[in-house]
C-alpha positions in Angstrom: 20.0 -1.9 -4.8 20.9 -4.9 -2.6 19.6 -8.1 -3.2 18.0 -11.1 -1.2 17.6 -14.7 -1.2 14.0 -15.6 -0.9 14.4 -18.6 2.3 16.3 -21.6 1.1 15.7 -21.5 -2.6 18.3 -20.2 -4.0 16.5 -17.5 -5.9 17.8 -14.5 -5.6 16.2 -10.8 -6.2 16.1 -7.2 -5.4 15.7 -6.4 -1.5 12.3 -4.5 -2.9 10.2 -5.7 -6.0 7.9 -4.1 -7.8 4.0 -5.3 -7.3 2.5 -4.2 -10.6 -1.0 -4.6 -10.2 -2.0 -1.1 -9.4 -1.1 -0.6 -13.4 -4.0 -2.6 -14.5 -6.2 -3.2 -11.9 -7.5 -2.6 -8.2 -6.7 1.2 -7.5 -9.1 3.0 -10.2 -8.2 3.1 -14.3 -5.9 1.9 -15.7 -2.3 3.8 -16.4 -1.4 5.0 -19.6 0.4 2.0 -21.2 3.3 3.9 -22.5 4.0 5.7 -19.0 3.3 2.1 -17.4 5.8 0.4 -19.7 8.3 3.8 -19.0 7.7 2.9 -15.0 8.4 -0.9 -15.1 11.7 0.3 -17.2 12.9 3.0 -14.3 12.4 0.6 -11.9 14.9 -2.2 -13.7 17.0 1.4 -14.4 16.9 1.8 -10.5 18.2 -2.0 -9.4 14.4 -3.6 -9.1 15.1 -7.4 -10.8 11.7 -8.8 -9.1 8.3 -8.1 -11.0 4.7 -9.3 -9.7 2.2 -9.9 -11.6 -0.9 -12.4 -12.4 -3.6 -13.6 -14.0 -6.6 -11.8 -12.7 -5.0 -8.6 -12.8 -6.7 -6.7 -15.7 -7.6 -10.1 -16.6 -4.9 -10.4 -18.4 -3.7 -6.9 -19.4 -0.9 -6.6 -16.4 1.1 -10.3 -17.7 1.0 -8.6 -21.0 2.1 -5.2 -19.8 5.0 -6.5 -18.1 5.6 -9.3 -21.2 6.3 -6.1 -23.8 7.8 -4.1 -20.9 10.7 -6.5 -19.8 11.5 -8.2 -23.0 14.6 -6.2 -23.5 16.3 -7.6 -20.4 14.3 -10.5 -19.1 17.5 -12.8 -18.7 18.3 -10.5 -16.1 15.0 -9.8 -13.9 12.6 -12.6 -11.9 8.8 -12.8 -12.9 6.5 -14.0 -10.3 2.6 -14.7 -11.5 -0.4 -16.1 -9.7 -3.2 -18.9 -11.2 -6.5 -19.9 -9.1 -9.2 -18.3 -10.5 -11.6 -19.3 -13.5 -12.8 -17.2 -16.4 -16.1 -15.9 -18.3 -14.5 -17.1 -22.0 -16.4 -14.4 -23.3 -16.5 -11.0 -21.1 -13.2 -12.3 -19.0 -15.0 -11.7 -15.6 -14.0 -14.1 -13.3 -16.5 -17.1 -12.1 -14.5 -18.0 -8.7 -11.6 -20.1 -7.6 -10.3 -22.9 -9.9 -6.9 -24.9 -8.7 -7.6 -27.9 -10.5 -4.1 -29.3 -12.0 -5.4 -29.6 -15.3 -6.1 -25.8 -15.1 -3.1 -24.8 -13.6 -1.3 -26.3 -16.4 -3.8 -24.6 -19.1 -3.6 -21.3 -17.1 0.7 -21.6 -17.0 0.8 -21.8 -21.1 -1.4 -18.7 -20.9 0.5 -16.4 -18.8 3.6 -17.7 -20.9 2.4 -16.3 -23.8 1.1 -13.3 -22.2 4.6 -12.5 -20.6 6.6 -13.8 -23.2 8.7 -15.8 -22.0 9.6 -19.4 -22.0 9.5 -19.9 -18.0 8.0 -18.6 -15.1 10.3 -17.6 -12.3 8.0 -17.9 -9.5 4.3 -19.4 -9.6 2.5 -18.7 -6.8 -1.2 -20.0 -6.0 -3.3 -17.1 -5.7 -5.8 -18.1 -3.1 -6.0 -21.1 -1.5 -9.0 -23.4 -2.9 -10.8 -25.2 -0.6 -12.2 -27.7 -3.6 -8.8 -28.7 -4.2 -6.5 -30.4 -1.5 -3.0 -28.5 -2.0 -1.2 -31.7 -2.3 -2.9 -32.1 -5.9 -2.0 -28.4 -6.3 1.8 -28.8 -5.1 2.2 -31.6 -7.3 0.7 -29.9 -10.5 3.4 -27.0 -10.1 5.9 -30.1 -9.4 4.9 -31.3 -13.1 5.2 -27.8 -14.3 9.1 -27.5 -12.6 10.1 -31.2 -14.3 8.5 -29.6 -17.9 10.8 -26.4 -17.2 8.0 -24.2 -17.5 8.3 -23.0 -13.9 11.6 -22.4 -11.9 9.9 -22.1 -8.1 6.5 -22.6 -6.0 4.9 -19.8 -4.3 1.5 -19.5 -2.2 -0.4 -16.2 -1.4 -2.4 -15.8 1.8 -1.8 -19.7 3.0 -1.9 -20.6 6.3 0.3 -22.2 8.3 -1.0 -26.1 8.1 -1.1 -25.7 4.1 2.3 -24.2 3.8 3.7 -27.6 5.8 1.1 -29.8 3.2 2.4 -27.9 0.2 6.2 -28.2 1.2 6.0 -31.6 2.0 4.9 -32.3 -2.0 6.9 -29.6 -3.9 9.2 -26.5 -1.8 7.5 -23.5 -1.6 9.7 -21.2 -2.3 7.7 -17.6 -0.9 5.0 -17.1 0.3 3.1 -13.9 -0.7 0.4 -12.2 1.7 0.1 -9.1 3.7 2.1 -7.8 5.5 2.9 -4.2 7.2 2.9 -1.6 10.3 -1.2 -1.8 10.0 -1.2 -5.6 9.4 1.2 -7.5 11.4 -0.9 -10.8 12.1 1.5 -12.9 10.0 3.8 -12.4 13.3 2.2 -14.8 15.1 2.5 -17.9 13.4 3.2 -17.6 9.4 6.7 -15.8 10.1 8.0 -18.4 12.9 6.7 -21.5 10.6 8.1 -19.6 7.3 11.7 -20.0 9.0 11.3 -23.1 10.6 11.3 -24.4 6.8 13.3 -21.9 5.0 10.3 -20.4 3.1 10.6 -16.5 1.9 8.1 -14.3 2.8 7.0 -11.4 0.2 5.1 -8.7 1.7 2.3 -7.2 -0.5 0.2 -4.0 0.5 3.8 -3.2 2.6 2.3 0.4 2.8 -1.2 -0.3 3.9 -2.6 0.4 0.3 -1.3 3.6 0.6 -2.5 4.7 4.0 0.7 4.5 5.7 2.4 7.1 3.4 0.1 9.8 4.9 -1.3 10.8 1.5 -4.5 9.4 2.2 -6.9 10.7 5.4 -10.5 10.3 6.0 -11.4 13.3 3.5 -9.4 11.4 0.5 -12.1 10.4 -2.5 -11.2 7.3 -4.4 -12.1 6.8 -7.6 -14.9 4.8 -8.5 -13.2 1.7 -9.8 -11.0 1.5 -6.9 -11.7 -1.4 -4.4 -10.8 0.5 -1.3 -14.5 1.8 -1.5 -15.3 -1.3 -0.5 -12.6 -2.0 2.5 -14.0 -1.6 6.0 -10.2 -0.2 6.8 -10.8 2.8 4.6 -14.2 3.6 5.2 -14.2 7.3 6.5 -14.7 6.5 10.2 -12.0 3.8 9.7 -9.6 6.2 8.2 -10.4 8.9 10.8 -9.6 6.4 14.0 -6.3 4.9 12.1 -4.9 8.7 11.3 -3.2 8.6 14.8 -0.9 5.7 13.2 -0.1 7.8 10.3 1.0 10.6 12.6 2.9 8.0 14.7 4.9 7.3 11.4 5.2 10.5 10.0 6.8 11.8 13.2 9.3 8.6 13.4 10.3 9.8 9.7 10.8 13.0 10.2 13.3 12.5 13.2 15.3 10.4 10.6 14.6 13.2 7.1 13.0 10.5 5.2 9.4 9.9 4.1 6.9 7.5 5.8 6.9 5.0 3.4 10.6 4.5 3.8 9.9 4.1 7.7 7.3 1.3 6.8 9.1 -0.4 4.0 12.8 -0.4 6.6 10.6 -1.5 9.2 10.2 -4.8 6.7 13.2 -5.1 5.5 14.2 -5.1 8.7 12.3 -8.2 10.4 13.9 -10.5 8.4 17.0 -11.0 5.4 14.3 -12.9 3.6 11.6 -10.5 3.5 11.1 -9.0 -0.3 8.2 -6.2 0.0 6.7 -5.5 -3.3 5.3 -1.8 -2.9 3.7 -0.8 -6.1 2.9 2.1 -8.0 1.9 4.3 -11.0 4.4 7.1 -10.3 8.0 7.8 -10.5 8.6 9.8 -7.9 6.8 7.1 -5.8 8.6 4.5 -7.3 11.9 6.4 -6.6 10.8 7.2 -2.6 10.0 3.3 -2.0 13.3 2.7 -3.6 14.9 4.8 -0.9 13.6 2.8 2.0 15.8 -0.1 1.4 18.8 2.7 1.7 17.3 3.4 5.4 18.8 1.3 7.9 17.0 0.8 11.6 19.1 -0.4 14.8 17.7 -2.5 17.1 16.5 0.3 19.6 15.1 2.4 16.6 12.7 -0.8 15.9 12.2 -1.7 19.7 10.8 1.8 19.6 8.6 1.7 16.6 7.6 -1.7 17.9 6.3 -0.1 21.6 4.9 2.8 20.1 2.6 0.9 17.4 2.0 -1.9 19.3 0.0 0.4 21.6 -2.5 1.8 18.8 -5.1 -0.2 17.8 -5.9 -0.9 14.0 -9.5 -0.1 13.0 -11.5 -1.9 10.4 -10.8 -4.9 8.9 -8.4 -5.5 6.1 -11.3 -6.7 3.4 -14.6 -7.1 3.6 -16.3 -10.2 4.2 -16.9 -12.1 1.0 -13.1 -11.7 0.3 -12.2 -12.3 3.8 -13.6 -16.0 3.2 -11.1 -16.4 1.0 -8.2 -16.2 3.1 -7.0 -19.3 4.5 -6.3 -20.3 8.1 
């Protein structure tokens, strides 16, 4: 596995991570914890060094999934975890946003002991709050760095005006949002500004939440935990009109022999040298296909061509639905 050096930071990691919140949380029950802990292990096996992780995911389970599963070699793999939400104390659900420094610094000695470890590689602010200016959350993270607790500052889903806010107070070292063949708004501004100021970009959902691997199609039945129920970009209709994408993929991969996915996840890679997608998974012969991608390399014509061809169908449905959607900053 190559590696790459998110923007200017100096941290360097696997060209592909591994997102690790479909373990836990988000995509139906959760995975055996003995055949999660075997995964996480393959995947350092295979050359992965960069793990992603956070807070909400589970709550709590997926830092303490990876915590037991990387132990054995955490000197030689990144972690990156998320704060910014608050808690129930007693059933764990979680009560909304909270980027207050005072709970950053509470919810940092938690996810310590949950990944047990003695420093957090990367720290990223989940979502921005908008009851918190990011200057007071830039220089809680700043505290965190001096204390040794943290090595580097990330934000997830931040827009361009907060990324300069956040910089300007402590460096941001990634940023973390989506980013794909079905999502490429962060094109228009967040890429340009992201290199302007030597910020790495760390695509999650790189495969469309599974869609673009062309195992999902408008007769697929999620489970009932899973939130793509609720995602207007999977509802049946949604899934029907975006097929012709899928198809648009599947025949660009099989003129090279490889698998969508690796189309989609070379296709990153390709955009930038400081691009790290973090596709996840519950399976090894998934894990071990996504792995492959960063093997496929595409000239300049191959991507001029997938650029054209996609650019020309439009995406239905939007990427979450609408209470989640205010959460996204702009």
């Amino acid at each position: 596995m190559q590696t790459r050096t998110l923007g200017n930071s100096g941290l360097e990691v696997s060209a592909l991570g591994l997102g690790c919140m479909g373990l836990s949380y988000g995509y139906g029950p959760a995975a055996d914890k003995d055949q999660a802990i075997a995964l996480i292990r393959a995947a350092y096996e295979r050359g992965v060094t960069f793990f992603d992780t956070a807070e909400v995911y589970g709550p709590f389970t997926n830092e303490s999934l990876l915590g037991e599963a990387l132990a054995p070699f955490r000197q030689h793999i990144k972690i990156a975890t998320k704060f910014g939400f608050d808690f129930d104390p007693k059933t764990g659900a979680q009560r909304g946003m909270n980027s207050r420094p005072e709970h950053i610094k509470q919810a940092v000695d938690a996810s310590l002991t949950r990944l047990n470890t003695d420093v957090i590689d990367l720290l990223y602010q989940h979502r921005v709050d908008p009851n918190v200016p990011i200057e007071e959350v830039a220089g809680a993270v700043k505290d965190l760095i001096a204390e040794g607790k943290v090595k580097h500052f990330g934000l997830s889903e931040a827009g361009a005006a907060t990324i300069r806010r956040a910089h300007a107070v402590q460096p941001v070292t990634a940023l973390q949002s989506e980013y794909s063949l079905w999502w490429r708004e962060p094109e228009e501004t967040i890429l340009p500004t992201l290199e302007e100021l030597g910020i790495g970009f760390v695509p999650f959902s790189p495969l469309g939440k599974g869609f673009l691997t062309g195992a999902i199609d408008a007769n697929t039945a999620f489970d009932s935990t899973d939130f793509r129920n609720v995602v207007p970009r999977f509802s049946t209709e949604a899934r029907q009109a975006n097929q012709s994408l899928v198809d648009l993929i599947g025949q660009i991969a099989q003129d090279w022999g490889v698998t969508p996915a690796q189309i989609a996840l070379a296709w990153l890679l390709a955009q930038k040298p400081w691009i790290v997608p973090i596709p996840g998974t519950t399976k090894l012969h998934r894990l071990e296909e996504n792995l492959g991608g960063a093997a496929v390399v595409l000239s300049k014509d191959d991507l001029s061509n997938i650029d054209r061809t996609v650019s020309a169908i439009a995406v239905t449905g939007d990427r979450y639905p609408a209470h989640l959607q205010q959460r996204v900053d702009r």
